[in-house]
N, C-alpha and C positions, 0 to 999 in steps of 0.2 A: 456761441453761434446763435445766430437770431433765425429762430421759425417763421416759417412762412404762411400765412393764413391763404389756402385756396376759396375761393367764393364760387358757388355754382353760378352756372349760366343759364339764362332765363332766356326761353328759345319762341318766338311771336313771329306772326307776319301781317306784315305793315303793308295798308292799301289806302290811298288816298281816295277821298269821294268826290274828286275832279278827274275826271274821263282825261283831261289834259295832262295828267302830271304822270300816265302811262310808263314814260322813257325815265322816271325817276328811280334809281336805286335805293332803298332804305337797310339798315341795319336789320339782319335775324336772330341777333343773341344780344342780349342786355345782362349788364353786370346787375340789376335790381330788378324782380317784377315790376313790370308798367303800368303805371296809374292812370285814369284820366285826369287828364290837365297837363300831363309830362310832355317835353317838348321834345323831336326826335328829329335828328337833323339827315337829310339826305348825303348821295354822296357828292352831290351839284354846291353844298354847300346853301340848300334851303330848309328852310325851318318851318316843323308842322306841329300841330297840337295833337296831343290826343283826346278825341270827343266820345269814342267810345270802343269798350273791351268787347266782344265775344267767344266765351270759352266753346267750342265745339270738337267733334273728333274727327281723325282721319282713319278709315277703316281701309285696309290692305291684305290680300288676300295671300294668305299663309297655307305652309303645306299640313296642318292639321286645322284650320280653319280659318274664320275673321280673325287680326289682331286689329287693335282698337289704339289709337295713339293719340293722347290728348294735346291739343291745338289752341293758341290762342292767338285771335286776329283782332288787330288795332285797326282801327277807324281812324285815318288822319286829315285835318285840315290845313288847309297854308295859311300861315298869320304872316 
């Protein structure tokens, strides 16, 4: 019997730096952390670059205080 290798999922949100490309859907979970330079395809069937990573967090208010969830947002361009 052949084992199966689970891979985790690498959870990002992807915004383009064109005000126009608003109505575009992109991917929230990648099989590989995202690099810049990686290419990420919408679900239009258009293709962006990634220019740049920012790691930051999202804070959400819990019944014993802040929890703190780590975020990471791509910067996308259209090529």
């Amino acid at each position: 019997m052949e084992s199966q290798v689970i891979r985790p999922m690498y959870k990002a949100y992807c915004r383009s730096i064109r005000k126009t490309d608003g109505d575009e859907i992109f991917p929230n979970y990648f099989s590989f952390p995202p690099q810049v330079g990686d290419l990420v395809q919408s679900q239009n069937k258009k293709a962006y670059r990634v220019i740049s990573i920012m790691h930051t967090v999202k804070v959400t208010k819990g019944k014993y205080g802040d929890i703190q969830s780590p975020r990471a947002v791509l910067s996308l361009e259209n090529i």
